[in-house]
C-alpha positions as CSV (number, residue, x, y, z in Angstrom):
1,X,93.3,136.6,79.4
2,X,92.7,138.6,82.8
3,X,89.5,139.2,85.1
4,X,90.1,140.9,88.1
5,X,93.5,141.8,87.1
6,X,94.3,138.3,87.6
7,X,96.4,136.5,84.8
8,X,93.7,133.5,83.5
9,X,96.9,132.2,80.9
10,X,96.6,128.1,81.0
11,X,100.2,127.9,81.8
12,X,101.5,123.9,80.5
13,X,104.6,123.0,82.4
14,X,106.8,120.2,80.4
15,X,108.3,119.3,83.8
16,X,105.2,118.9,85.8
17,X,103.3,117.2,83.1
18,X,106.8,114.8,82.8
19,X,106.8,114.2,86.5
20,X,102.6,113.8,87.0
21,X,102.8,110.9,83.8
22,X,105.8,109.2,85.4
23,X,104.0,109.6,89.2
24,X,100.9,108.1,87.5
25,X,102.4,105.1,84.8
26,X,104.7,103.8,88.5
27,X,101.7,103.4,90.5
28,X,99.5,101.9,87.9
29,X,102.2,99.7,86.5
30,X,103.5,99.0,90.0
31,X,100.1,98.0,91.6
32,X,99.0,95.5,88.3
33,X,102.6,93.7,88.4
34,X,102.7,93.1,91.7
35,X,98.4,92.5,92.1
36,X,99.1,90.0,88.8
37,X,102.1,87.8,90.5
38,X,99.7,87.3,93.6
39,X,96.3,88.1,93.0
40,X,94.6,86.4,95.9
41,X,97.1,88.0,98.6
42,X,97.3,91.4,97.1
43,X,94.1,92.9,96.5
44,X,93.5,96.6,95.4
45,X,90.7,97.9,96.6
46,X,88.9,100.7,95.1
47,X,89.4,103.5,98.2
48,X,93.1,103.4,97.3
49,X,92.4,104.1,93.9
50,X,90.2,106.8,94.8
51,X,93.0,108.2,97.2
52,X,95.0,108.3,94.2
53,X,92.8,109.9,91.8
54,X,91.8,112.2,94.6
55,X,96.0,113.2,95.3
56,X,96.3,113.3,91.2
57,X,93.2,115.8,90.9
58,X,94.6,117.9,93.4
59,X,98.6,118.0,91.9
60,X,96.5,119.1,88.7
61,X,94.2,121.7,90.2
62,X,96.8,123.3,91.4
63,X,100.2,123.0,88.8
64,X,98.0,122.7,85.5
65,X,95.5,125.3,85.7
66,X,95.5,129.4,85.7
67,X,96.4,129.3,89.5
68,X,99.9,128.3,88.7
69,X,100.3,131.4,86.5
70,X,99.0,133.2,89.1
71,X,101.0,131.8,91.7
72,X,104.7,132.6,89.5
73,X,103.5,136.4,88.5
74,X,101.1,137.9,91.0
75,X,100.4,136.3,94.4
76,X,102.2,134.9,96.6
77,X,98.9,133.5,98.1
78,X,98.4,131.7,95.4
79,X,101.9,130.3,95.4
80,X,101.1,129.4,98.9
81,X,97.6,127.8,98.0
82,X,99.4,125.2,95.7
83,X,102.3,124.4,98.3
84,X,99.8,124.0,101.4
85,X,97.5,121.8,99.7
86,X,100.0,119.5,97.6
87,X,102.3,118.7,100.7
88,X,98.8,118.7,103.6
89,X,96.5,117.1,101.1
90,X,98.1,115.4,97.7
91,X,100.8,114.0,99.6
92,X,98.8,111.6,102.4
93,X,96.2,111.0,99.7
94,X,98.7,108.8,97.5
95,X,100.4,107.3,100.8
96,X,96.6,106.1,101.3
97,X,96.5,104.9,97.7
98,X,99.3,102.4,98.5
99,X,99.0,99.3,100.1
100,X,101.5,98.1,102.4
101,X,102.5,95.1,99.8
102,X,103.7,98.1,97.3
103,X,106.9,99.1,98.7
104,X,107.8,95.5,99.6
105,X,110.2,95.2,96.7
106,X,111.9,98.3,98.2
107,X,112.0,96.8,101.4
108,X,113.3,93.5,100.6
109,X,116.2,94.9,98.8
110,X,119.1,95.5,101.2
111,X,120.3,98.8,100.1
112,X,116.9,100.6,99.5
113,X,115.7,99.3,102.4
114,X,118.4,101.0,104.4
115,X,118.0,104.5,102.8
116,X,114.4,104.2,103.1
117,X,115.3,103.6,106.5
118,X,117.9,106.2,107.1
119,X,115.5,108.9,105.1
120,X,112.4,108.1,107.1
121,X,113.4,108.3,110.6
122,X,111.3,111.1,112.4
123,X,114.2,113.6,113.3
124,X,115.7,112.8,109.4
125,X,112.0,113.4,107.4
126,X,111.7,116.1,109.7
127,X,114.9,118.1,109.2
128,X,114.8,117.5,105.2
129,X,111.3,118.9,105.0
130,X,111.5,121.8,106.7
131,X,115.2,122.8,105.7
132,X,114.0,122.2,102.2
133,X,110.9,124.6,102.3
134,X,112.9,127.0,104.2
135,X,115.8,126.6,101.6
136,X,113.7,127.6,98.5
137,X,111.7,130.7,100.6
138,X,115.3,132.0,101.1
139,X,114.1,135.8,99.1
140,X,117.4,135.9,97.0
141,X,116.1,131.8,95.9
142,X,112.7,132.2,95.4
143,X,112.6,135.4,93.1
144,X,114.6,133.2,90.9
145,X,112.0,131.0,90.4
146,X,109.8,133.9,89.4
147,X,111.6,134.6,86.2
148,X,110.0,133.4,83.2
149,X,113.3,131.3,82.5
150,X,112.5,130.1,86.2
151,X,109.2,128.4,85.5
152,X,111.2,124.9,85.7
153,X,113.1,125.7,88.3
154,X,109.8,126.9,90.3
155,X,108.1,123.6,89.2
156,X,111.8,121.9,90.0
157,X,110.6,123.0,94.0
158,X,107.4,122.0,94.1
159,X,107.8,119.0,93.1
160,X,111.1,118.6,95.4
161,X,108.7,119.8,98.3
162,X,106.6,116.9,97.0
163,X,109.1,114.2,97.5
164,X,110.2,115.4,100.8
165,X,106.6,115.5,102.5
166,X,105.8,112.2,101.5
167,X,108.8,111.6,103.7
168,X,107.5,113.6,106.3
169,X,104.3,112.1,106.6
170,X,105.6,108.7,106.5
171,X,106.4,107.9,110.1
172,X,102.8,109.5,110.8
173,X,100.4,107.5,107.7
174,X,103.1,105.2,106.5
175,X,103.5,101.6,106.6
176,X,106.5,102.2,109.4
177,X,106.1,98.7,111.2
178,X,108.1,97.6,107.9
179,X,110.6,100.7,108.8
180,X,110.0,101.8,112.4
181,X,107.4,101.3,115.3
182,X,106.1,104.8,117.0
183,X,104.8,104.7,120.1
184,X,101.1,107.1,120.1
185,X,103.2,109.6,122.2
186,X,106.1,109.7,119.6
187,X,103.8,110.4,116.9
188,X,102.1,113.0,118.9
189,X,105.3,114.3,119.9
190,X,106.2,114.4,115.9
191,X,103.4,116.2,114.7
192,X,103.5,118.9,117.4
193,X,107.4,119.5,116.8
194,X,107.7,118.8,112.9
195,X,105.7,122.3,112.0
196,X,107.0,124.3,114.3
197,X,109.4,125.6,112.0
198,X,106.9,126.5,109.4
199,X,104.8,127.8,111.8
200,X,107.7,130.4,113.2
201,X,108.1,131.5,109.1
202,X,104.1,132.0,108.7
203,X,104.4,134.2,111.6
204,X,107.3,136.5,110.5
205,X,105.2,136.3,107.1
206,X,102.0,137.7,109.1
207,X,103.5,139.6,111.6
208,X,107.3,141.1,110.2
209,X,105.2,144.4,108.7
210,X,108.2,143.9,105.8
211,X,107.4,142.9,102.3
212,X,110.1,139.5,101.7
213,X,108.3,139.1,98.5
214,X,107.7,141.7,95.9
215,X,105.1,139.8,93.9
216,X,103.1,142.5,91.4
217,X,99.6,141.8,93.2
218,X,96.2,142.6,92.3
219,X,93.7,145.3,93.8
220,X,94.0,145.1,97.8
221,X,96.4,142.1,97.7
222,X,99.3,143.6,97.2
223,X,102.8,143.6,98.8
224,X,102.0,143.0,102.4
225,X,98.4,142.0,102.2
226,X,99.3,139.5,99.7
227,X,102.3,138.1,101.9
228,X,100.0,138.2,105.4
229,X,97.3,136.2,103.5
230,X,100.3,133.8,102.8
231,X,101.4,133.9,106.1
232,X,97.9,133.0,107.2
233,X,97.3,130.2,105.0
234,X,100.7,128.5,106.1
235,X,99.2,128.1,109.4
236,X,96.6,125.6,107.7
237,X,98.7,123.0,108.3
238,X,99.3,123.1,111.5
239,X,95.6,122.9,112.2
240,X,95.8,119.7,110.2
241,X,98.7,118.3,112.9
242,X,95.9,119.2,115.6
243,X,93.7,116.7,114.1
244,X,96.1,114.4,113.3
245,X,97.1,114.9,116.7
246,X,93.6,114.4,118.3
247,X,93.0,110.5,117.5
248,X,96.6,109.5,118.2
249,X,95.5,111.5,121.9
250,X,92.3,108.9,122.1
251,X,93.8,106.1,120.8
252,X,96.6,106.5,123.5
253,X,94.6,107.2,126.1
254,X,92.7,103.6,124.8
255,X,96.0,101.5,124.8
256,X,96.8,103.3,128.7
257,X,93.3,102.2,129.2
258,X,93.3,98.7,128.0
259,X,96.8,98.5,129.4
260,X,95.9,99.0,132.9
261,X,92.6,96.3,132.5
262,X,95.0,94.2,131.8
263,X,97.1,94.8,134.6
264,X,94.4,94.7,137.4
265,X,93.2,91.7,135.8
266,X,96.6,90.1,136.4
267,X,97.0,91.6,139.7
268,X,93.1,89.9,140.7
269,X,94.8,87.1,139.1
270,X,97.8,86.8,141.6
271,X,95.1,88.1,145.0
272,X,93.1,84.8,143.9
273,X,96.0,82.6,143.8
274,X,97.9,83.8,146.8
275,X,94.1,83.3,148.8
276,X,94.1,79.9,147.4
277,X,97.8,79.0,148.3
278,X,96.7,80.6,151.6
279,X,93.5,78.7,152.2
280,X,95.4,75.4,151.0
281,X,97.9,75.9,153.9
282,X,94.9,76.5,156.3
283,X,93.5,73.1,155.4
284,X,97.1,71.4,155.4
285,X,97.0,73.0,159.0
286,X,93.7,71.9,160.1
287,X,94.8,68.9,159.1
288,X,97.7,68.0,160.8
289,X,96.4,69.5,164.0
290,X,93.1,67.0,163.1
291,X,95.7,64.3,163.1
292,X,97.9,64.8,165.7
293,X,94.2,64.9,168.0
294,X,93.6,61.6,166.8
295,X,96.7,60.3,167.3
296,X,96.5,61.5,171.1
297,X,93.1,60.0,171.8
298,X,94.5,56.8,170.3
C-alpha cells in the first residue's frame, strides 16, 4: 500500500514487540510487588502511570506503525523522527513513571548498585550515548540495517539507543541523590555539553552538501533534501536541553538567592551581638568608674 509514494506496509517487528511486552510486564509487575509489600509507604499515583502510557504510546507510534517502514526503506527523516522522539520524549516519560522506591532493590544490592553507579555518572552516560548514536550512523553500519535481513538489527539499535538515553537522562530527571548529587550548575553544565556531539553530526548532516545516506526518497525528499531535513530535526533536541536548561538557570539563581538571605541574616546576626557585647562592656565601664566615684567621696 503506497500514497504519496510513501510505503503504508504495517511492518510487525518480533523484536520490538518482544522488547515493548517485557518493558511493559517489568514495570507493571515491578510497581504491584513492591506497592503490595508496603502499600501505605509506596503509593502509585496516577501521573506516573500516565507517564508511562504516554512513553509506551509513543515507542508504539513510532516502531509499530507505517513510519517504521518508512523510516528502514525511504527517509531518513523518518528514521530520524523515531530516534529523536523515543530518546527526547519516550525515554524521560518512563523515568517520570517511576517512583524513587522502584529501583530501590537495585540500589540495595551491592553489585548493581555499583554499576548503576559507575554507568550513570555524567561524563560515563554521556560518552555511551553519544558514542553509541555515533557508532550505529557510521554509513558502512547503518546501511546494514537497511537490508530487509537487517530489520532486527535496525530495531537491535533503536532499542540499544533506548537503553543508553535513559542513562543519559538520569543524572538530569533521575532519582540521583540515591546515586549522585549535581549541583544546578553541573546539571546545566551537562545538558549544554552532552549534545554537543549530536549537534556537530546534525550540522555535517545539514550543511556537508554530500549525501551519507542513499535512502530511495520520495518526490522532493530525496538524497540531500531528505538528509538536511534529518539534519534539521536532530537539532530538536538540543532545543529541549535549552529548556531543560532554563529552570535549572532559575532554580540556581533561587538557591544563590536564598543563600545569600541567609548569609546577611547571619552576618545582622553577629553586628547585633557584637553591639550587645559592646554596649555590655560600656555599662561594665560606667560601672566601675560609678564605683570607684563613690568609693572616693566615701
Amino acid at each position: 500500500m503506497t500514497s504519496y509514494g510513501l510505503n503504508l506496509t504495517w511492518h510487525w517487528s518480533p523484536f520490538s514487540l518482544v522488547a515493548l511486552v517485557l518493558l511493559c510486564l517489568g514495570y507493571g509487575l515491578t510497581l504491584w510487588l513492591m506497592h503490595r509489600s508496603k502499600p501505605q509507604e509506596r503509593l502509585i499515583k496516577k501521573r506516573q502511570i500516565a507517564w508511562f502510557c504516554g512513553g509506551v504510546l509513543v515507542i508504539v507510534l513510532f516502531l509499530f506503525t507505517p513510519l517504521d517502514t518508512i523510516a528502514r526503506t525511504q527517509l531518513f527523516l523518518a528514521h530520524m523522527f523515531q530516534v529523536v522522539f523515543i530518546i527526547t520524549f519516550a525515554v524521560p516519560a518512563l523515568l517520570f513513571a517511576c517512583p524513587d522506591w522502584l529501583f530501590q532493590p537495585a540500589f540495595d544490592w551491592p553489585v548493581s548498585r555499583a554499576v548503576l553507579k559507575v554507568l550513570t555518572q555524567p561524563v560515563v552516560a554521556s560518552i555511551l550515548f553519544n558514542a553509541t548514536f555515533l557508532f550505529w550512523h557510521l554509513p558502512i553500519l547503518y546501511d546494514r540495517t537497511l537490508t530487509l535481513q537487517g530489520s532486527y538489527l535496525y530495531h537491535t539499535m533503536i532499542w540499544s539507543l533506548f537503553l543508553v538515553s535513559f542513562l543519559n537522562w538520569w543524572p538530569l530527571i533521575g532519582p540521583e541523590r540515591q546515586l549522585h548529587h549535581l549541583s544546578h550548575p553541573a546539571q546545566i553544565a551537562f545538558a549544554f555539553l552532552d549534545g554537543e556531539p549530536l549537534q556537530i553530526y546534525a550540522f555535517i548532516l545539514v550543511f556537508s552538501g554530500v549525501v551519507i545516506y542513499p535512502y530511495t526518497g520520495v518526490a522532493v525528499l530525496n538524497g540531500y533534501p531528505d538528509q538536511a531535513s534529518a539534519g534539521a530535526l536532530l537539532l530538536l533536541p538540543g532545543i529541549v536541553d535549552l529548556v531543560v536548561m532554563s529552570p535549572l538557570f532559575f532554580r540556581w539563581l533561587h538557591q544563590l538567592e536564598v543563600k545569600a538571605k541567609r548569609n546577611d541574616e547571619r552576618l545582622q546576626r553577629l553586628r547585633e551581638a557584637q553591639e550587645r557585647a559592646e554596649l555590655e562592656e560600656e555599662e561594665e565601664a560606667e560601672g566601675l568608674v560609678y564605683h570607684s566615684a563613690s568609693g572616693l567621696v566615701e
